[in-house]
N, C-alpha and C positions, 0 to 999 in steps of 0.2 A: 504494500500500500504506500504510495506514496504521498508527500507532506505539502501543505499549500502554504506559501510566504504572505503574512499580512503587514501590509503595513498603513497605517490612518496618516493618512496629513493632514497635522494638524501646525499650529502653533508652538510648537514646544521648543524649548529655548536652545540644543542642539541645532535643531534644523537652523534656526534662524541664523544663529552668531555663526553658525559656516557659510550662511548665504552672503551676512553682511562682511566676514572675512575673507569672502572670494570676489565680493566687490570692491574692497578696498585694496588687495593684491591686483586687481586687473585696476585701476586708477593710479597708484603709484607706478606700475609699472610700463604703465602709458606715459608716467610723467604727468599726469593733470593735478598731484597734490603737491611734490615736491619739485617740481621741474627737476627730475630724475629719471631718465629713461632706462629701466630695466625688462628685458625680452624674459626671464627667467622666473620674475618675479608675476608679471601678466602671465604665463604659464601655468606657474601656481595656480590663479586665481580661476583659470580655464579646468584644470585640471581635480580642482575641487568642485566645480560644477557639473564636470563630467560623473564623477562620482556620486552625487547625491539626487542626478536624475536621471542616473542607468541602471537604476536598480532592480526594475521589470525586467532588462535582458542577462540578470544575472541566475534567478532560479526560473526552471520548465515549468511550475505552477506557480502564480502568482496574483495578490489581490489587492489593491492598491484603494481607499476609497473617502471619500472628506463629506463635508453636509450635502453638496450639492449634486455628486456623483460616484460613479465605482469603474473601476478598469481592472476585468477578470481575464486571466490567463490563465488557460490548462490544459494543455496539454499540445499547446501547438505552439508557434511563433508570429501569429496573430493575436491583440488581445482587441477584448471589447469594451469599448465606453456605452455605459448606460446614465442616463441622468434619471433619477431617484424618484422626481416630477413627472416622470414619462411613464413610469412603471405601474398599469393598471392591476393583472395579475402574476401569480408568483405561483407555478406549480412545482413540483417536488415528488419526483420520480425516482425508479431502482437508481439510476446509472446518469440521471442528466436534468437538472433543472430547466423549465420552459417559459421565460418570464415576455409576456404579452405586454405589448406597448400602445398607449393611444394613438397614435399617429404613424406609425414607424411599424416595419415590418416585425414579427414577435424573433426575440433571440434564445436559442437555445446553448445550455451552456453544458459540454460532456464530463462528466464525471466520473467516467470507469477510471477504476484503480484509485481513486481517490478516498485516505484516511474517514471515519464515519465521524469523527470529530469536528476534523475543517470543512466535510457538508453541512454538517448543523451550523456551525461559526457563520459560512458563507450563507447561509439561508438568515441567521439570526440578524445577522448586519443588514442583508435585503430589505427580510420586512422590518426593523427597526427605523431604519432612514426614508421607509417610503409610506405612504397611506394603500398597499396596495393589498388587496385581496392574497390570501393564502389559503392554498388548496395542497394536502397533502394526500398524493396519491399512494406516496408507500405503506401507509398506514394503512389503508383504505383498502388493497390487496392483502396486508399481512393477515386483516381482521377476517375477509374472506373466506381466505383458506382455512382459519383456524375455526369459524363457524361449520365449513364443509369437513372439516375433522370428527368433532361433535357432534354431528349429526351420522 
């Protein structure tokens, strides 16, 4: 089973003072604070931006998501953006989430091989951040067969 990387952007004071510390490495090193032209130091400043928003292409499952949207990756080298406002329903299958959109075509997201942990996580984040309908289809199978058991 493999593991799904989450990570929320938010505010939190890591993220920022590397943003604001890789804009002030690319400013001096352009020379716009000290009139000091350094090539190594604007480098820096590139090179801690590269870092803090390449983070998607570092794990093969990945979940990226803030108030106003989520960018899911799993199991391919495409990911998807959904915005949170767009999401009417959230269905919840063996193997593959199906989340329907007002206006937009509905996206379906695969799930085989993925931990039973980070599908609940990735389901809990969905519907937490959206008003949208949930419909849990594996339940709704498992209760089945266990009533045809019983019987």
């Amino acid at each position: 089973m493999h593991r799904i990387h989450f990570d929320k952007i938010s505010g939190d004071w890591v993220r920022i003072a590397l943003l604001i510390a890789s804009a002030l490495c690319i400013l001096i090193g352009y020379g716009m604070i000290f009139n000091y032209e350094n090539g190594l130091i604007s480098a820096l400043g590139f090179l801690i931006q590269i870092v803090l928003f390449s983070k998607i292409f570092w794990y093969k499952n990945f979940v990226q998501w803030n108030q106003k949207g989520i960018v899911v990756k799993t199991n391919l080298i495409k990911s998807k953006n959904i915005s949170f406002e767009d999401i009417e329903t959230i269905i919840a299958q063996q193997e593959s989430i199906i989340i329907e959109l007002l206006h937009k075509t509905d996206k379906k997201i695969n799930l085989k091989e993925i931990h039973d942990d980070d599908k609940n996580r990735l389901i809990r984040i969905l519907v937490e951040n959206s008003n949208a309908k949930y419909i849990d289809e594996c339940s709704n199978a498992q209760m089945l067969e266990n009533s045809k058991l019983i019987k």
